[in-house]
N, CA, C and O atoms as a CHARMM CRD file, in Angstrom:
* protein
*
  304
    1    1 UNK  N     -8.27400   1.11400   8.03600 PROA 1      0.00000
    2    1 UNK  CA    -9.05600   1.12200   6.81100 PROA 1      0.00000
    3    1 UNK  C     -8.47600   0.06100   5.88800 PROA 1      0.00000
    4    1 UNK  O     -7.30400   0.00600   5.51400 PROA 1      0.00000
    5    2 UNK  N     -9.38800  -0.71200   5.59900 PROA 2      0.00000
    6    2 UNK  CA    -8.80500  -2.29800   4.38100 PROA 2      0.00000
    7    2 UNK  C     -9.18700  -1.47000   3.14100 PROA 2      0.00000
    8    2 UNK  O     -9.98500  -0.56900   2.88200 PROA 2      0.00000
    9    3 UNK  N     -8.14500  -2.26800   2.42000 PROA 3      0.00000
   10    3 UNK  CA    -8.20500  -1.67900   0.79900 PROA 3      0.00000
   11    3 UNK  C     -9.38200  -1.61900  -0.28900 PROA 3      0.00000
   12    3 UNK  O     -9.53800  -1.03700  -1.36200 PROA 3      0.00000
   13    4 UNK  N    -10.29400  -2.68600   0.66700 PROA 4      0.00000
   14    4 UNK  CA   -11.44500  -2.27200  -0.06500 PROA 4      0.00000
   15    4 UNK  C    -12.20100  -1.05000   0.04800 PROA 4      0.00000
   16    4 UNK  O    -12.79000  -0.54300  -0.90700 PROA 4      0.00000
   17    5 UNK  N    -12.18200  -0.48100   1.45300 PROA 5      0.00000
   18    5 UNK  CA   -12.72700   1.04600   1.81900 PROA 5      0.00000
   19    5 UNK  C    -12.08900   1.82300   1.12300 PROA 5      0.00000
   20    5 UNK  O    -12.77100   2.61800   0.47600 PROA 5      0.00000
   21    6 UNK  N    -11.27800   1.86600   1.04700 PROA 6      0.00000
   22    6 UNK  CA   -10.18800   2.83900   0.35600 PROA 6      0.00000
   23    6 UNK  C    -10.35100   2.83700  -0.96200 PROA 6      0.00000
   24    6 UNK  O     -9.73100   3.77100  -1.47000 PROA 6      0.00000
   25    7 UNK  N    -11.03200   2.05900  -1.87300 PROA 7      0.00000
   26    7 UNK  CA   -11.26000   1.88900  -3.01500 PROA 7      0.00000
   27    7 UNK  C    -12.62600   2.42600  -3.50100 PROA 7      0.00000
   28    7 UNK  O    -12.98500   2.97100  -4.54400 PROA 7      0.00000
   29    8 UNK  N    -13.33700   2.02400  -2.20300 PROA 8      0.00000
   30    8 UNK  CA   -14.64800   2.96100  -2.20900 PROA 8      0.00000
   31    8 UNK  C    -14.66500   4.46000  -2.23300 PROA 8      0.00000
   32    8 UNK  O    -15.55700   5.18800  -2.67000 PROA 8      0.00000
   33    9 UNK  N    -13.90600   4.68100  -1.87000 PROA 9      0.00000
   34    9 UNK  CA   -13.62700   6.21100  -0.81600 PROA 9      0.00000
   35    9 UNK  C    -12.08000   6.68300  -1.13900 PROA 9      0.00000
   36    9 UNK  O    -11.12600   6.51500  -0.38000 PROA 9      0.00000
   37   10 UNK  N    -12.04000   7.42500  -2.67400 PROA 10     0.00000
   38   10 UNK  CA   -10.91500   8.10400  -2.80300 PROA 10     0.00000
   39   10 UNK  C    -11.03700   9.30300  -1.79100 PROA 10     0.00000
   40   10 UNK  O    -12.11900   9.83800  -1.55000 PROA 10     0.00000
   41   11 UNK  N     -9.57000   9.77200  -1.08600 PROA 11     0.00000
   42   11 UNK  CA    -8.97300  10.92000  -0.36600 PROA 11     0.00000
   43   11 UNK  C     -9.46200  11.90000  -0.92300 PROA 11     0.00000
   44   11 UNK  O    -10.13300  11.84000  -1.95300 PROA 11     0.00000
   45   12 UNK  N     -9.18500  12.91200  -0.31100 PROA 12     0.00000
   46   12 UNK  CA    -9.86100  14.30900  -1.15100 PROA 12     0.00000
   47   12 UNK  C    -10.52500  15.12400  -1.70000 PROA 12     0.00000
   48   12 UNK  O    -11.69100  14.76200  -1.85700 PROA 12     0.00000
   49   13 UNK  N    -10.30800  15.98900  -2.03000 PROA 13     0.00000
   50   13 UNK  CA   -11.60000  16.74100  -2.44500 PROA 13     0.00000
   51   13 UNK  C    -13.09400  16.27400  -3.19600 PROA 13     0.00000
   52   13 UNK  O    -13.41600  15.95200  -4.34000 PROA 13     0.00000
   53   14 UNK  N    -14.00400  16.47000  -1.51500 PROA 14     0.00000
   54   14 UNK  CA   -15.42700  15.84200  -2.63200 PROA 14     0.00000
   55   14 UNK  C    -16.73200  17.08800  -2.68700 PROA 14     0.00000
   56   14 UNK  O    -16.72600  18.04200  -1.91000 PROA 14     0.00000
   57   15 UNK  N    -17.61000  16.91700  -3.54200 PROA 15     0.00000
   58   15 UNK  CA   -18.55400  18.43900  -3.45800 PROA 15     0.00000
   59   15 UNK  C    -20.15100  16.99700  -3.11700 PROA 15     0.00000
   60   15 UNK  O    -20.33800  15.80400  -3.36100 PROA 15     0.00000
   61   16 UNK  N    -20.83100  18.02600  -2.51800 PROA 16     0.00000
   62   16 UNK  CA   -22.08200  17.62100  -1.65000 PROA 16     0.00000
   63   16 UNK  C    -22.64600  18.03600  -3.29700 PROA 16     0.00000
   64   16 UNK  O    -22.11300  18.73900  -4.15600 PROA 16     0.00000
   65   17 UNK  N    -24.00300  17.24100  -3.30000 PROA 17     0.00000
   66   17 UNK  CA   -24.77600  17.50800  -4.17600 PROA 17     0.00000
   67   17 UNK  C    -25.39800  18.94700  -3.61500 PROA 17     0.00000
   68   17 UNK  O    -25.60500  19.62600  -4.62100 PROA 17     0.00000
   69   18 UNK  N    -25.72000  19.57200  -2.61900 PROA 18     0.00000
   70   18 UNK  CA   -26.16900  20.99000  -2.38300 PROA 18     0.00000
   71   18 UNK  C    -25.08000  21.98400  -3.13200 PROA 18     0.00000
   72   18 UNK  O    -25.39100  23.05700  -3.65000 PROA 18     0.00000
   73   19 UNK  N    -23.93900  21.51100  -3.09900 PROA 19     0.00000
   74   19 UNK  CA   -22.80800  22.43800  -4.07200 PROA 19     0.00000
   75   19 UNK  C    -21.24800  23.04700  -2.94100 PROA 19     0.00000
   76   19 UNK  O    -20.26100  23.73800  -3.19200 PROA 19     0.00000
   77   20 UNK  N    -21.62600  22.51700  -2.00400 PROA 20     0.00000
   78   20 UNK  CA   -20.52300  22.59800  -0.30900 PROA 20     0.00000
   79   20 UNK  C    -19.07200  21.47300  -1.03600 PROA 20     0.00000
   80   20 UNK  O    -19.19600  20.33300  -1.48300 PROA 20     0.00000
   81   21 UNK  N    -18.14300  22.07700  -0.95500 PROA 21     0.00000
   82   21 UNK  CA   -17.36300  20.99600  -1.00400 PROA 21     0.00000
   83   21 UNK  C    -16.31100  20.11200   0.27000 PROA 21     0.00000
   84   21 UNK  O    -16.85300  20.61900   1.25200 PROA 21     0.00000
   85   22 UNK  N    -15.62900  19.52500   0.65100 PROA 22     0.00000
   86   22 UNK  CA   -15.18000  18.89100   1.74400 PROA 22     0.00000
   87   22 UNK  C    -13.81300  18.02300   1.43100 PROA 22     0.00000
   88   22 UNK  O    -13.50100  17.35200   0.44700 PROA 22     0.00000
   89   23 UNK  N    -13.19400  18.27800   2.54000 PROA 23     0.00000
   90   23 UNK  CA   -11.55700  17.67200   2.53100 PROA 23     0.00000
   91   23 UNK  C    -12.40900  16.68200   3.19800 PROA 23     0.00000
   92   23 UNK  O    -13.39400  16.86200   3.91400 PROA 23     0.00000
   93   24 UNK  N    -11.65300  15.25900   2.70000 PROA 24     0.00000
   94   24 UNK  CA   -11.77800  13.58800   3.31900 PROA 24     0.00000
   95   24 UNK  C    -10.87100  13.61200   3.31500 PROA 24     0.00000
   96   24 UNK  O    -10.15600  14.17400   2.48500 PROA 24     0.00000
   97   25 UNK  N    -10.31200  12.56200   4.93700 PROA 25     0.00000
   98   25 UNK  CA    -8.97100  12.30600   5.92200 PROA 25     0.00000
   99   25 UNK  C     -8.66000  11.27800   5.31400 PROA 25     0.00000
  100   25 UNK  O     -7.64000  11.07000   4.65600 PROA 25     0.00000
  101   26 UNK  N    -10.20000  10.07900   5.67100 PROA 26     0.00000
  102   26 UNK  CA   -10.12900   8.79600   5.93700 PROA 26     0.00000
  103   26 UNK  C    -11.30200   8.44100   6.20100 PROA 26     0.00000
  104   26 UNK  O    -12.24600   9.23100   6.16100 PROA 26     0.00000
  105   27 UNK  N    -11.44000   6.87200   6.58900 PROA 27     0.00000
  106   27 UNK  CA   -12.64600   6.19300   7.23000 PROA 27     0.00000
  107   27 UNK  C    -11.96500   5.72000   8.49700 PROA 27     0.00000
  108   27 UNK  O    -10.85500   5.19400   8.41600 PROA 27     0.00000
  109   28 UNK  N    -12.58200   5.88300   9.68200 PROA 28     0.00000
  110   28 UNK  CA   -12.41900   5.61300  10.93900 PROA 28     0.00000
  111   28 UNK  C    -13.90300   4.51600  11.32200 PROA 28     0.00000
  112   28 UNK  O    -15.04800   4.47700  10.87100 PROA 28     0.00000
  113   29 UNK  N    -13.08700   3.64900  12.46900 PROA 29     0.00000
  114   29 UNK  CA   -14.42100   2.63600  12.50900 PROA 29     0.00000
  115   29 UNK  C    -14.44300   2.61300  14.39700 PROA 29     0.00000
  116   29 UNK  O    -13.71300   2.68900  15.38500 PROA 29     0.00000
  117   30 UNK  N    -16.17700   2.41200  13.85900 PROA 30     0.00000
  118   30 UNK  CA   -16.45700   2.99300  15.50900 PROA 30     0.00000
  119   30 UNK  C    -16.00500   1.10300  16.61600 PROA 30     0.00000
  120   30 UNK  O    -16.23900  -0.10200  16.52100 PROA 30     0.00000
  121   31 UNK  N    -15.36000   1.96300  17.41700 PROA 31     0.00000
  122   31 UNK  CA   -14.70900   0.80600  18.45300 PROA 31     0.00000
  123   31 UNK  C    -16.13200   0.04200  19.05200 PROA 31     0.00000
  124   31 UNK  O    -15.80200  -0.64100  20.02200 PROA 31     0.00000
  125   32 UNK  N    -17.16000  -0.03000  18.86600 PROA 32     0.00000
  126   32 UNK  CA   -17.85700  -0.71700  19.28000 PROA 32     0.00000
  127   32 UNK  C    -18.70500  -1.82600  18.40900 PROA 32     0.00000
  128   32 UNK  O    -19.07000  -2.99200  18.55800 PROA 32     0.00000
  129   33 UNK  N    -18.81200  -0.76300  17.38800 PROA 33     0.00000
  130   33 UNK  CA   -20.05100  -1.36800  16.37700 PROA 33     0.00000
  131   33 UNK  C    -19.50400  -1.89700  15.24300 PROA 33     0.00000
  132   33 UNK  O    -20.22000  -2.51700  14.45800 PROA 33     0.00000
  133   34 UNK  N    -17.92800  -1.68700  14.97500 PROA 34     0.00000
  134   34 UNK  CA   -16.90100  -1.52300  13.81200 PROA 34     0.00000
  135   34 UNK  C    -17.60000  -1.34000  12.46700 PROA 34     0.00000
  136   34 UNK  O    -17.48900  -2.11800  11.51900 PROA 34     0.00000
  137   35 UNK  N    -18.58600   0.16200  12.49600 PROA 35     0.00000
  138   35 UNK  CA   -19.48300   0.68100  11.57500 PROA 35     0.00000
  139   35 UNK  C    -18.20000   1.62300  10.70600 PROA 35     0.00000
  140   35 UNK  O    -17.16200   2.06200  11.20000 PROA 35     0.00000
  141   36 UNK  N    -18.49500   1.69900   9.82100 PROA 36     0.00000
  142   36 UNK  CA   -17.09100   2.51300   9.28300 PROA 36     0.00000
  143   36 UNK  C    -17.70300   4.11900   9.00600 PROA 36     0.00000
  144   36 UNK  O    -18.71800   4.12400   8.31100 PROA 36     0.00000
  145   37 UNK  N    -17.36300   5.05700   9.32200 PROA 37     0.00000
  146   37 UNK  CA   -17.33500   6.73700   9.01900 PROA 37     0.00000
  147   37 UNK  C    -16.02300   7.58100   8.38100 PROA 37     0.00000
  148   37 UNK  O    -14.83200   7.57000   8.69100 PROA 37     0.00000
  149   38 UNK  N    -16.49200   8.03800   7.74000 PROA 38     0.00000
  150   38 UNK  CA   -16.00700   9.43400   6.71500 PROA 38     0.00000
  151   38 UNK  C    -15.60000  10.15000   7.99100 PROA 38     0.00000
  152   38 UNK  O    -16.44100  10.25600   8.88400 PROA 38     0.00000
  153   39 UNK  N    -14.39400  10.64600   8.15200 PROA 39     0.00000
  154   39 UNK  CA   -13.86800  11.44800   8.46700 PROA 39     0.00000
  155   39 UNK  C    -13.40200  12.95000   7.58500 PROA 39     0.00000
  156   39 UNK  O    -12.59000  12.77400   6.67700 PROA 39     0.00000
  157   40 UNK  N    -13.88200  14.36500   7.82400 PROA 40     0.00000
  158   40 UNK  CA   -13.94300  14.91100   6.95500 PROA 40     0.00000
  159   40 UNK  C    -14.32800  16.67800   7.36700 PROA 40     0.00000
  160   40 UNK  O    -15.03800  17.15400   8.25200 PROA 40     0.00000
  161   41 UNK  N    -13.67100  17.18600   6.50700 PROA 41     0.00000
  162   41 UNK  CA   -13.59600  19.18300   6.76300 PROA 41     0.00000
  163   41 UNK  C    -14.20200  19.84300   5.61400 PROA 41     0.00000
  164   41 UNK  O    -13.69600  19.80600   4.49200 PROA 41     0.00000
  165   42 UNK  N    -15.64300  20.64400   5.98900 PROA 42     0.00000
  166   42 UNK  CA   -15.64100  21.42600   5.26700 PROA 42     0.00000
  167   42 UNK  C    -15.01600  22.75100   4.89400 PROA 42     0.00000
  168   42 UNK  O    -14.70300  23.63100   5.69500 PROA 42     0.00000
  169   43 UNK  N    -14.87300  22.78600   3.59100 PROA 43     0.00000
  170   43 UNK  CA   -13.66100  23.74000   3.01100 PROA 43     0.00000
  171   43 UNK  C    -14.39400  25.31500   2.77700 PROA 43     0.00000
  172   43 UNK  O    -14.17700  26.06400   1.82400 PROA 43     0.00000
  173   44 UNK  N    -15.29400  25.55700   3.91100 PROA 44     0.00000
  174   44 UNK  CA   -15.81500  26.90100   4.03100 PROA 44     0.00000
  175   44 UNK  C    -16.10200  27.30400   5.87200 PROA 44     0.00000
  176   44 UNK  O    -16.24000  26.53200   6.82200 PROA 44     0.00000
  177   45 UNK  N    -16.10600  27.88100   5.85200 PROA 45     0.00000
  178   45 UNK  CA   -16.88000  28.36500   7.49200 PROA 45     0.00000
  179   45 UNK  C    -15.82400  27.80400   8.46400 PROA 45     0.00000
  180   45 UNK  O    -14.61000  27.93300   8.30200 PROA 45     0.00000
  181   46 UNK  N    -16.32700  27.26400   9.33400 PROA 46     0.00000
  182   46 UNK  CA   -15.34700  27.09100  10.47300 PROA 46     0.00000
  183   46 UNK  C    -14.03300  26.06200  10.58500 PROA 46     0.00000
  184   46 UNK  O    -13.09100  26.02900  11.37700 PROA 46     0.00000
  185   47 UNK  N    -14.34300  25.35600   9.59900 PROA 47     0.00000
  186   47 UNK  CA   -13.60900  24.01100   9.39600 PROA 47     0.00000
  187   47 UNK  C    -13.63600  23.17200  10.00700 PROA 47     0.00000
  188   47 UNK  O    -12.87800  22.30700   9.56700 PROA 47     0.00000
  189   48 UNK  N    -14.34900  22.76500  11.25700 PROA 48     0.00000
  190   48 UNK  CA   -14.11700  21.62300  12.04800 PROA 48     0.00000
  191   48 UNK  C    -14.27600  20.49900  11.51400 PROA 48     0.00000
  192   48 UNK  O    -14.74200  20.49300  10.37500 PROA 48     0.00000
  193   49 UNK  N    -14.00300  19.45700  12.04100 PROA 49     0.00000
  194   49 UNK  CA   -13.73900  18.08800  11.49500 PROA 49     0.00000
  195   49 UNK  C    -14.98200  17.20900  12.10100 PROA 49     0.00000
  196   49 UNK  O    -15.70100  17.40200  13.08200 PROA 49     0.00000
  197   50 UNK  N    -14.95800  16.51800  11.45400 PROA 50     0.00000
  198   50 UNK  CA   -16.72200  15.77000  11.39000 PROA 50     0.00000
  199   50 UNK  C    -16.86900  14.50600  10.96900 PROA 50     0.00000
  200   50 UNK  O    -15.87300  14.03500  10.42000 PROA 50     0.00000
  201   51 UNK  N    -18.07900  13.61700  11.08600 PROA 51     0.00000
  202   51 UNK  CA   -17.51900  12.39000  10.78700 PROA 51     0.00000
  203   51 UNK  C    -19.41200  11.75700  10.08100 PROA 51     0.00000
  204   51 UNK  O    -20.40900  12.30700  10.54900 PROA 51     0.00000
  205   52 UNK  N    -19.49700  11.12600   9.47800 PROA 52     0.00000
  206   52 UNK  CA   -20.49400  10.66900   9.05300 PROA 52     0.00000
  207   52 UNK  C    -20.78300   9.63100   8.28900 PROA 52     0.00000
  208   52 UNK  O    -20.23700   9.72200   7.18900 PROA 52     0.00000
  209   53 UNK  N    -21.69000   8.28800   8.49100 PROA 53     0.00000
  210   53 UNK  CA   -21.29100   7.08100   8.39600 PROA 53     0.00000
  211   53 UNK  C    -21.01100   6.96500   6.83400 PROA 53     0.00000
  212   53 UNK  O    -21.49900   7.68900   5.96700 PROA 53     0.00000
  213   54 UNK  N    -20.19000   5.98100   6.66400 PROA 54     0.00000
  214   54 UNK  CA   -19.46300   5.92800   4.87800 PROA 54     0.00000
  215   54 UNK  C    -20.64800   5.22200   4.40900 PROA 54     0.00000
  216   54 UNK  O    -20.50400   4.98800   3.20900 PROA 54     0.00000
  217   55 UNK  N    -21.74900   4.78800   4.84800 PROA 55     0.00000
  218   55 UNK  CA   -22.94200   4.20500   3.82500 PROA 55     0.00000
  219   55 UNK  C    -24.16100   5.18300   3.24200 PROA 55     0.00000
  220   55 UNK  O    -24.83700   5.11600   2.21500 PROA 55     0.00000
  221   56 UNK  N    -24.13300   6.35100   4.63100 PROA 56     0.00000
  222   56 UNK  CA   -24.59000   7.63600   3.93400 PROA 56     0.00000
  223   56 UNK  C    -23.75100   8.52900   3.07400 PROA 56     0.00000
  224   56 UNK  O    -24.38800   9.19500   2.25900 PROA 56     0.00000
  225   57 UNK  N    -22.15300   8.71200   3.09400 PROA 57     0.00000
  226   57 UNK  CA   -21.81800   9.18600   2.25400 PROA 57     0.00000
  227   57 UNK  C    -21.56600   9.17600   1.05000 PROA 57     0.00000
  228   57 UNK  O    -21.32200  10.13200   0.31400 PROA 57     0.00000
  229   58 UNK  N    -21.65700   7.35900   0.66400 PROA 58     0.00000
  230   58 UNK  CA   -21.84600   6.60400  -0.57100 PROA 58     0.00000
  231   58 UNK  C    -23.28800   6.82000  -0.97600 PROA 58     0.00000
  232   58 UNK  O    -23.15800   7.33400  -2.08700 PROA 58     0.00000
  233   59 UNK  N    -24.33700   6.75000  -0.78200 PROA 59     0.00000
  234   59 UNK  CA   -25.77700   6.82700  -0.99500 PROA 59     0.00000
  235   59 UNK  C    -25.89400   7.88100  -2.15800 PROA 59     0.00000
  236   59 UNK  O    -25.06300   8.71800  -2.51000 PROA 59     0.00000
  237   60 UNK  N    -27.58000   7.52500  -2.83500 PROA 60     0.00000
  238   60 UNK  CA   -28.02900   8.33200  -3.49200 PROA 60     0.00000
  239   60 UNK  C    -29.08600   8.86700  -3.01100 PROA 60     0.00000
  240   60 UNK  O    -29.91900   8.28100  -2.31900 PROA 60     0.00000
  241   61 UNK  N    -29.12200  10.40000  -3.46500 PROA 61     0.00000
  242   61 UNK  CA   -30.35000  10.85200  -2.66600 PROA 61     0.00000
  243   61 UNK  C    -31.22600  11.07300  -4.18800 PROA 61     0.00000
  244   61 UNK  O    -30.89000  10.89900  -5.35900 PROA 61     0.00000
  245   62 UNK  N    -32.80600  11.65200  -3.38300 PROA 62     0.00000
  246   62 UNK  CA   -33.30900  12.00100  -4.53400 PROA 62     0.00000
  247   62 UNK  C    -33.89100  13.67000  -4.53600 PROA 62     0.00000
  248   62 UNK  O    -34.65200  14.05300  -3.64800 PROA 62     0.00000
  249   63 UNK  N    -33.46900  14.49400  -5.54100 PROA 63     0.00000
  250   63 UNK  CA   -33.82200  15.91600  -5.24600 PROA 63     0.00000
  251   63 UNK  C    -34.44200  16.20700  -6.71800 PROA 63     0.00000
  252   63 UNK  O    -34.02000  15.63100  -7.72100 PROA 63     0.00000
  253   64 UNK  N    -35.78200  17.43000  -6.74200 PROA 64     0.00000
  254   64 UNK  CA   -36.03500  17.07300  -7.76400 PROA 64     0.00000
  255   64 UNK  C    -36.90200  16.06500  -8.66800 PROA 64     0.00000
  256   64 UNK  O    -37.18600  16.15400  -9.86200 PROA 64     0.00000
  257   65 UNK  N    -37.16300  15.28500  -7.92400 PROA 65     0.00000
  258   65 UNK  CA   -37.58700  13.87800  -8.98500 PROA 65     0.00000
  259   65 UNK  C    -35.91900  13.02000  -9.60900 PROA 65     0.00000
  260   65 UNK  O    -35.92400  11.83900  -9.95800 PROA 65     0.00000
  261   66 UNK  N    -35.09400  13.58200  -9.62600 PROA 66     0.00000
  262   66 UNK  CA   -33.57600  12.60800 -10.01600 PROA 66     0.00000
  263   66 UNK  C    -32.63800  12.16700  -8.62500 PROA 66     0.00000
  264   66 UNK  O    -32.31600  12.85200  -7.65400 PROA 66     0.00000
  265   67 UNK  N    -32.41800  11.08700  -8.87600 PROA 67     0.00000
  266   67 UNK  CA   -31.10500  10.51200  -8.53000 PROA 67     0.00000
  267   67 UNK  C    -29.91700  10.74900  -8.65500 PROA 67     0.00000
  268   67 UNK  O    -29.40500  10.70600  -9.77400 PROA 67     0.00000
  269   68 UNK  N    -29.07000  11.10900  -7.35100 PROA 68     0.00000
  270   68 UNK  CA   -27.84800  11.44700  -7.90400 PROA 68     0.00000
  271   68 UNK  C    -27.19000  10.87100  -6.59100 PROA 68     0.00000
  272   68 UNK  O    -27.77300  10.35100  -5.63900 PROA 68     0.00000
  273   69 UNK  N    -25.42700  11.15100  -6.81800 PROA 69     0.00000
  274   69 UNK  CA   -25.14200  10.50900  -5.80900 PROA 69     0.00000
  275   69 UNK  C    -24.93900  12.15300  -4.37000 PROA 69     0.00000
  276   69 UNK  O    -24.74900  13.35400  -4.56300 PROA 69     0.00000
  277   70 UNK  N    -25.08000  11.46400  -3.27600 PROA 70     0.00000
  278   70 UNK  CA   -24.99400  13.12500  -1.67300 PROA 70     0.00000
  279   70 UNK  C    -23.44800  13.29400  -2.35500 PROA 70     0.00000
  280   70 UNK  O    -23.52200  14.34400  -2.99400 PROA 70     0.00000
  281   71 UNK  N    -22.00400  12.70500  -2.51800 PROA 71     0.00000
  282   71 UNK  CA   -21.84200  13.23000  -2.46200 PROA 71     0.00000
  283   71 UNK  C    -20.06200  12.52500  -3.83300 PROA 71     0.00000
  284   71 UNK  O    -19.45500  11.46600  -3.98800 PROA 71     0.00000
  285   72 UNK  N    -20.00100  13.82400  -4.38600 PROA 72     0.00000
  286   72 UNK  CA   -19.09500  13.08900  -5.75800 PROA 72     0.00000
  287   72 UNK  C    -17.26700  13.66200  -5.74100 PROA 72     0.00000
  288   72 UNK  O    -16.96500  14.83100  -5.50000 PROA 72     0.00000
  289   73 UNK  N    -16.83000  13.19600  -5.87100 PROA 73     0.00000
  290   73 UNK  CA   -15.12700  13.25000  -5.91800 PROA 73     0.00000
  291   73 UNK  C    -14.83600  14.10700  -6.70900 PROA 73     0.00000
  292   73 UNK  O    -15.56000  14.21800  -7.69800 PROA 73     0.00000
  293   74 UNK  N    -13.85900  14.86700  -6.57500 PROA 74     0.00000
  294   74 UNK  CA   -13.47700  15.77900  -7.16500 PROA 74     0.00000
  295   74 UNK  C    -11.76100  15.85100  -7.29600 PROA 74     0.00000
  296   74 UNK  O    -11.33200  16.79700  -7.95600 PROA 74     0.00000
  297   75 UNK  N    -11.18300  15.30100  -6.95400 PROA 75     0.00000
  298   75 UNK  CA   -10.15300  15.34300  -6.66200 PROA 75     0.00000
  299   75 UNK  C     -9.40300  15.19100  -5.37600 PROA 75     0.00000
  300   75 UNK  O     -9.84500  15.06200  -4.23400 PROA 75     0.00000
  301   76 UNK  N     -7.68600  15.25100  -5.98400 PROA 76     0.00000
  302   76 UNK  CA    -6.86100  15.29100  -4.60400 PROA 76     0.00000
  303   76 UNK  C     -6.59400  16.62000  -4.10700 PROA 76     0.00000
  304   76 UNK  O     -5.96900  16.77200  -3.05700 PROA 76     0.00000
């Protein structure tokens, strides 16, 4: 991960706009496509670890009629 990802993508605690929140590891990049993904645990139910590309996890969705961002930082 280069320091610019990392700048994008503080560590730690982030909450989903549905209201779910999630431990972030890191960004891992796929050995083929060198697409970069969120590595990441939700902090309810089973916990497994999961991964989902860092351009959807940066994105805004729209719910409602408003803009907001899928998903916002909360801390370490």
């Amino acid at each position: 991960m280069n320091g610019e990802t990392q700048e994008k993508l503080p560590l730690g605690r982030w909450r989903h706009f549905k209201g779910g929140e999630y431990q972030v590891y890191g960004v891992a990049i796929h050995s083929e496509t060198e697409e970069e993904y969120v590595v990441y645990r939700p902090l309810y139910g089973e916990g497994k670890l999961w991964i989902r590309p860092l351009s959807m996890w940066l994105e805004e969705v729209e719910r409602d009629g408003k803009k907001q961002k899928r998903f916002t930082y909360i801390g370490e």
